[in-house]
C-alpha positions in Angstrom: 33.4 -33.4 80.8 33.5 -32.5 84.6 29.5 -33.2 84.8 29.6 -36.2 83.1 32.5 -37.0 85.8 30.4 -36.5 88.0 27.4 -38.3 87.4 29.8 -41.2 86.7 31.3 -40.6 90.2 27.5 -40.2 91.7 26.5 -43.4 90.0 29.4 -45.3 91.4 28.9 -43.9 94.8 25.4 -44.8 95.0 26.0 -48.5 93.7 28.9 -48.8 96.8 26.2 -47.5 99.7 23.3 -49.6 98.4 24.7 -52.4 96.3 21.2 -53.0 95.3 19.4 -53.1 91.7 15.9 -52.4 90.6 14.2 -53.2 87.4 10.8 -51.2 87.7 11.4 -49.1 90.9 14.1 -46.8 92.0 13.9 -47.9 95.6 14.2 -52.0 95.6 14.1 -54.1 99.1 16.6 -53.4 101.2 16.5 -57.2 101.8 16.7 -58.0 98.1 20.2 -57.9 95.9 17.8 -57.1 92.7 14.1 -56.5 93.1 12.3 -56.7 89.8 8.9 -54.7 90.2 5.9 -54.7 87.7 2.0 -55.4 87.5 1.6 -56.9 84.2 4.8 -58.8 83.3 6.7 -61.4 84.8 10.0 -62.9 85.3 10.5 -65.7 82.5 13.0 -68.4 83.7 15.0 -70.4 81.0 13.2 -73.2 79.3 14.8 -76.4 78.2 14.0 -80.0 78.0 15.3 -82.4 80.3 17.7 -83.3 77.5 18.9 -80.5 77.3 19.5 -79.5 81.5 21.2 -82.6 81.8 23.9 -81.4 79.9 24.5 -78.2 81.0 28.0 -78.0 82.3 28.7 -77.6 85.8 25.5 -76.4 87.3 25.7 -74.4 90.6 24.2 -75.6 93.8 20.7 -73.6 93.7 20.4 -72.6 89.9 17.2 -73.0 88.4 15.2 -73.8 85.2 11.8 -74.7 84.0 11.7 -78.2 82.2 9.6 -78.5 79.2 9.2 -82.3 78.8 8.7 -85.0 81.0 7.8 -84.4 84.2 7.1 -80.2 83.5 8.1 -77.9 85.9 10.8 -76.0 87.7 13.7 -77.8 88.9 16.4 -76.8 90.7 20.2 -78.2 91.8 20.0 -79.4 95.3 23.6 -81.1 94.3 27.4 -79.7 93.7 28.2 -78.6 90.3 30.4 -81.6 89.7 27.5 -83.7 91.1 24.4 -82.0 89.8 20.6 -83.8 91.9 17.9 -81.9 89.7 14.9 -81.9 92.3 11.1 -80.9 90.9 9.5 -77.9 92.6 6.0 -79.2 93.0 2.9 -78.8 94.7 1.7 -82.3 94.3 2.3 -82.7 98.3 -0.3 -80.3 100.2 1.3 -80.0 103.9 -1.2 -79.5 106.9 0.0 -79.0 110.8 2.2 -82.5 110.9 0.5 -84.4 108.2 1.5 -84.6 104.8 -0.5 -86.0 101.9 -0.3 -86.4 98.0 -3.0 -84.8 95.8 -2.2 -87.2 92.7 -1.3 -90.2 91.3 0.1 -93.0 93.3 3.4 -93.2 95.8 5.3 -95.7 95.5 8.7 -96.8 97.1 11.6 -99.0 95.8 13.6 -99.4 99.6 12.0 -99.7 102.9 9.1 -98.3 104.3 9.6 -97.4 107.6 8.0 -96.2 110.4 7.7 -96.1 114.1 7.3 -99.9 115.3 5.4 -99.5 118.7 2.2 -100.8 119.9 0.1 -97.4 119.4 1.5 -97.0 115.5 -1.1 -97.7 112.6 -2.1 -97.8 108.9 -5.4 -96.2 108.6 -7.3 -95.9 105.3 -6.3 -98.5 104.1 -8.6 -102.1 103.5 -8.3 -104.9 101.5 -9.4 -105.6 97.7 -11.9 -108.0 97.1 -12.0 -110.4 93.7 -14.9 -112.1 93.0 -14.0 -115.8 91.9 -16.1 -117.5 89.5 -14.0 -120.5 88.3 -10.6 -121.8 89.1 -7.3 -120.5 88.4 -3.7 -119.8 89.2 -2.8 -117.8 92.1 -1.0 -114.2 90.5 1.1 -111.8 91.9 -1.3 -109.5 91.8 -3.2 -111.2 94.2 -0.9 -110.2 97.0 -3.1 -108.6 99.7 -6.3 -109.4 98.3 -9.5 -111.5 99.3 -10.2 -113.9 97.0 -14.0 -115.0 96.9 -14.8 -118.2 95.3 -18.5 -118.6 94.6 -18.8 -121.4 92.5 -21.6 -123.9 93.1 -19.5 -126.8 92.4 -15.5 -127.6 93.2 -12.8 -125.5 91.7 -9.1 -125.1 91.9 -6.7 -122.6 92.9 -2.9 -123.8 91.2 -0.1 -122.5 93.9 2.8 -121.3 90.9 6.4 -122.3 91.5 7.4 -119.5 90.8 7.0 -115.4 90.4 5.2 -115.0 93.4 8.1 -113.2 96.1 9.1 -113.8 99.8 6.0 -112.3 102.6 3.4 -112.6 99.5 0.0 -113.3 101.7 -3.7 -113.2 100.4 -7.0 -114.5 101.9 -9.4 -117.4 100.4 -12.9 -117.5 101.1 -15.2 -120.4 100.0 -18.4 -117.8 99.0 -20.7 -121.0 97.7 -21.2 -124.5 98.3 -18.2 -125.1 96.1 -15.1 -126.7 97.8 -11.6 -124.4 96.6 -8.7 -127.4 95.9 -5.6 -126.5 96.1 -2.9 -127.4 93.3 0.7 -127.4 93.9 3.7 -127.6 96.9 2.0 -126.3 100.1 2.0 -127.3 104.1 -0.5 -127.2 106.6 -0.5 -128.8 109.9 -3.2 -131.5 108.7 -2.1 -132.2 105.2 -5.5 -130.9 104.1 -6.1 -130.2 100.3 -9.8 -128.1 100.4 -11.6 -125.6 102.2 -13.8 -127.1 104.7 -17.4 -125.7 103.4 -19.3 -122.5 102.8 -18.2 -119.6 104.5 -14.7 -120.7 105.5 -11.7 -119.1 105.7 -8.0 -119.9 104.2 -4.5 -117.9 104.5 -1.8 -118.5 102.0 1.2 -117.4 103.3 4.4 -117.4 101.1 7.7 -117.6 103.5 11.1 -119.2 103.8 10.5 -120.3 99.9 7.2 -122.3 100.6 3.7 -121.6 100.4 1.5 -122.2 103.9 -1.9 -122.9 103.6 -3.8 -122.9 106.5 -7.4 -122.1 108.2 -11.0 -123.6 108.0 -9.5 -127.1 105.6 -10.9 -130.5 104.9 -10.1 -133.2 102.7 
């Protein structure tokens, strides 16, 4: 009775100096609360689906779990637990020096874009989408930001919609061919012009304050 006592009393005294745990060593990092050691196991983190994590009820800041579904991986609460913000661990964003870039997929934003606005700033890598235009048709939403090349041998016509196309929408039209580009719809220029002017001329369409402009190399 008095060694087991003792032992019991050892045990207790050791856990008060160190306050430290090992799992597979006997000596665990004196920075580490518990130091799991091994060299051919690891440490398996609970699984769930995203179903499943969302209801988990009141989640502490910083606990973590690996996501089966969806977008897989490890997530962990950068919220409060009465207002959990899951947040993916990922690599998909490789960090070098100051620059940042993303290995996969596409980025896209749903607010602003912002960035500093002074002379010296820049968008690099970036150019402009060319579609090759055999025949007429109507102007799409997808053409925002695009050249549009026309090279029809005879006239064609590009319909302005009335709707569906969104405030700062701007594309380029180029008259590739001896074929004159008309346009079709509610539009302003300086000159009232309706047409490109000939082969190898330019046209902006500009979509702002709820009008379209179409301006450049014009005839009629």
């Amino acid at each position: 009775m008095k060694k087991e006592l003792f032992v019991f009393i050892a045990i207790l005294f050791s856990a008060q100096v160190f306050a430290q745990t090992g799992i597979g060593t006997t000596a665990p990092n004196a920075s580490a609360k518990l130091e799991i050691s091994a060299t051919d196991k690891g440490l398996l983190i609970p699984r769930m689906t995203g179903t499943q994590k969302a209801v988990i009820v009141s989640p502490a800041n910083g606990l973590l779990v690996y996501q089966t579904d969806g977008v897989i991986g490890f997530y962990v609460n950068t919220g409060t637990a009465a207002s959990p913000a899951w947040t993916r661990i990922n690599t998909d964003w490789t960090k070098t020096g100051n620059d940042i870039a993303y290995t996969a997929g596409n980025v896209s934003t749903t607010g602003a874009l912002t960035g500093g606005n002074v002379a010296t700033s820049k968008l690099s890598g970036f150019v402009s989408n060319i579609s090759t235009e055999a025949a007429g048709r109507t102007l799409a939403l997808a053409d925002n930001g695009n050249i549009l090349r026309f090279t029809a041998t005879s006239g064609v016509t590009l319909t302005l919609p009335s709707s569906g196309i969104p405030e700062g929408f701007n594309c380029m039209v180029l008259q590739g061919d001896v074929g004159q580009i008309t346009f079709s719809g509610t539009y302003y220029n300086r000159n009232g012009f309706t047409k490109t002017a000939g082969r190898y001329s330019i046209v902006t369409i500009l979509f702002a304050g709820g009008v379209y402009i179409v301006s450049g190399e014009m005839s009629n």
